[in-house]
TORKOL-4160 file (C-alpha; in steps of 0.2 Angstrom, whole numbers, padded with zeros to 4 digits, m for minus):
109
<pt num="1" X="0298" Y="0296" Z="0602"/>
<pt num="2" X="0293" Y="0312" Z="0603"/>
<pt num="3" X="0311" Y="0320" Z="0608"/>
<pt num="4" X="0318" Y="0310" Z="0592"/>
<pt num="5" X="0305" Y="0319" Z="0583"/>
<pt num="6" X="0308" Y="0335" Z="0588"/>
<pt num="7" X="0328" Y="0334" Z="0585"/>
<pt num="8" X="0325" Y="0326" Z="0568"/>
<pt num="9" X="0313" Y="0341" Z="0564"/>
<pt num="10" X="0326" Y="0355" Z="0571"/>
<pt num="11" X="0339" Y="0346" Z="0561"/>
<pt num="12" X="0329" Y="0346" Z="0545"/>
<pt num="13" X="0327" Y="0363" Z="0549"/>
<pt num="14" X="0346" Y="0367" Z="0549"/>
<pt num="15" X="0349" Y="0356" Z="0532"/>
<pt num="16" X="0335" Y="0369" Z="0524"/>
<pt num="17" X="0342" Y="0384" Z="0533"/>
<pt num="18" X="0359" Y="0381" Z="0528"/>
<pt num="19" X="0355" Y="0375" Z="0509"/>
<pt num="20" X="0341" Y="0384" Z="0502"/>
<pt num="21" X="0353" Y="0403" Z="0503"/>
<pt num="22" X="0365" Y="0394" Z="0491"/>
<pt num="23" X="0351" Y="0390" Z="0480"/>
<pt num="24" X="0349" Y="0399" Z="0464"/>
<pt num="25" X="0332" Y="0410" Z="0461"/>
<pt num="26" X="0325" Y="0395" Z="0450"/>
<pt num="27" X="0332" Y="0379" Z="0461"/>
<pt num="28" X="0323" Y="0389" Z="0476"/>
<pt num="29" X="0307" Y="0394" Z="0468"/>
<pt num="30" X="0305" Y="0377" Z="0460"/>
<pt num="31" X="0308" Y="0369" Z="0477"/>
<pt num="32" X="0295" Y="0381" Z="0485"/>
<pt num="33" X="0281" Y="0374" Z="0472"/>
<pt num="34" X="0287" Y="0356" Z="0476"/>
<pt num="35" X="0282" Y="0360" Z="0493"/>
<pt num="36" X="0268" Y="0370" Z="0490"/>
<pt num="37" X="0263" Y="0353" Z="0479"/>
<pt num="38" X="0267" Y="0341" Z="0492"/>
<pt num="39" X="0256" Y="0350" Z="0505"/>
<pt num="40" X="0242" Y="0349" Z="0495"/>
<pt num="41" X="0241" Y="0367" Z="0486"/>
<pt num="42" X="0240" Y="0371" Z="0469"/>
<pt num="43" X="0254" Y="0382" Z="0459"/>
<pt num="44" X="0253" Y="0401" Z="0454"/>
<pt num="45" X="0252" Y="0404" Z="0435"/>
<pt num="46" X="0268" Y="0408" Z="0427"/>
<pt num="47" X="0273" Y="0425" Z="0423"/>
<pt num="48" X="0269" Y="0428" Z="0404"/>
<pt num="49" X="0284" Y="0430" Z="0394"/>
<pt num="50" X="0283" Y="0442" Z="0377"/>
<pt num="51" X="0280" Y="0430" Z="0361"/>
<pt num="52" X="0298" Y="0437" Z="0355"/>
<pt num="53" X="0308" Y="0434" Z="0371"/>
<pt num="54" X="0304" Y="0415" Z="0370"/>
<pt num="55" X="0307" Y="0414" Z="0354"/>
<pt num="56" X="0325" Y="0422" Z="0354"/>
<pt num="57" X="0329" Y="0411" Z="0370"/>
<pt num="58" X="0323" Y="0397" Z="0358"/>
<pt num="59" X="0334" Y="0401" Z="0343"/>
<pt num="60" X="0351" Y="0406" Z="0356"/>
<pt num="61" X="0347" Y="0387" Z="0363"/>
<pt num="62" X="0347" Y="0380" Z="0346"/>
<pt num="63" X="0361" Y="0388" Z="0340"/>
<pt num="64" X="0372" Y="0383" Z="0356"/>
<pt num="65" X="0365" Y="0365" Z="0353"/>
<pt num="66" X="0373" Y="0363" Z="0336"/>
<pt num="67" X="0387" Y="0374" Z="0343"/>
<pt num="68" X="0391" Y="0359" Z="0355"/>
<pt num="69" X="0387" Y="0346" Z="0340"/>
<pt num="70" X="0398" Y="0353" Z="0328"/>
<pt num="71" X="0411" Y="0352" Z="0343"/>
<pt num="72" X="0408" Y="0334" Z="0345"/>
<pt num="73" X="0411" Y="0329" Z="0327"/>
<pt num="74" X="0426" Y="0339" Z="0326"/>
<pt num="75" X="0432" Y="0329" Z="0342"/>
<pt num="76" X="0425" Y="0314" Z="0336"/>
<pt num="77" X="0416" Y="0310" Z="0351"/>
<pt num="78" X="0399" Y="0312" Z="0358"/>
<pt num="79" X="0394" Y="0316" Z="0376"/>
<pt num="80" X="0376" Y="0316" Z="0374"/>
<pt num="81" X="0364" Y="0301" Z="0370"/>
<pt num="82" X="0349" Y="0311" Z="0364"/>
<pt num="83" X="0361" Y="0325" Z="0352"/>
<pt num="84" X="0359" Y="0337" Z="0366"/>
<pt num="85" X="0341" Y="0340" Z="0363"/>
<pt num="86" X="0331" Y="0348" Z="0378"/>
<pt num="87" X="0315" Y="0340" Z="0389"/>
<pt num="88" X="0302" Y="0328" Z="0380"/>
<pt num="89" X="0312" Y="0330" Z="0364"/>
<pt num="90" X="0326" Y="0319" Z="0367"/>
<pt num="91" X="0315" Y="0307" Z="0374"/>
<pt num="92" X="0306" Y="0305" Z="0359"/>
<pt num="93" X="0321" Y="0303" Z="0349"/>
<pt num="94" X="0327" Y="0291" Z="0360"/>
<pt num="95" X="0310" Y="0281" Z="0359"/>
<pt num="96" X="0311" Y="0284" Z="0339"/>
<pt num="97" X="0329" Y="0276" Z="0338"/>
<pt num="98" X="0324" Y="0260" Z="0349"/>
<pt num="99" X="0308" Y="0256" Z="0338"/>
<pt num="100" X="0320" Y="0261" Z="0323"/>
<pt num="101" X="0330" Y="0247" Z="0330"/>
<pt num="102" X="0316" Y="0235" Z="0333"/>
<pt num="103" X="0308" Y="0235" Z="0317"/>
<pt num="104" X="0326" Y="0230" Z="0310"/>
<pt num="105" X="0327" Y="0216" Z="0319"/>
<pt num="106" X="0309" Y="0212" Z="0316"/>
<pt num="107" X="0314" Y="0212" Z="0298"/>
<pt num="108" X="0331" Y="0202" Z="0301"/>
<pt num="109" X="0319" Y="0186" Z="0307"/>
């Protein structure tokens, strides 16, 4: 058992080794914290970003949104089941179209 063990942990040890140098800075520093969580530490604060920085990032990722909306019209297709919209956002869109839906039927009966 022990000797399984230890191979199993060297192995592990080569997967890492050989994965986390093609990782990008943000896969690797969110798989960091994901360790640092799963041993039972708490995370470092993010770095504070200037009030105008996040608000132009904001404003390009809205503009490539509809960018990639106007696209789909014109193709007449749509590759995205929550309009592109980022994180919680589509979710809640999501959520807001099935209740949509379930109040129609509610009204149907």
């Amino acid at each position: 058992p022990s000797e399984e063990s230890a191979e199993f942990k060297r192995t592990l040890q080569e997967v890492l080794n050989f994965v986390t140098p093609q990782m990008g800075k943000r896969e690797r520093r969110q798989h960091e914290q994901h360790k640092v969580l799963a041993l039972g530490g708490t995370l470092e604060k993010r770095p504070h970003e200037p009030y105008a920085h996040v608000q132009r990032q904001r404003k390009q990722m809205e503009e490539a949104r509809q960018r990639r909306l106007d696209e789909e019209k014109l193709l007449g297709v749509t590759m995205s089941a929550n309009q592109h919209r980022r994180g919680g956002a589509g979710d809640s869109a999501l959520r807001r179209k099935k209740e949509a839906l379930a109040a129609k039927r509610e009204r149907k009966d």
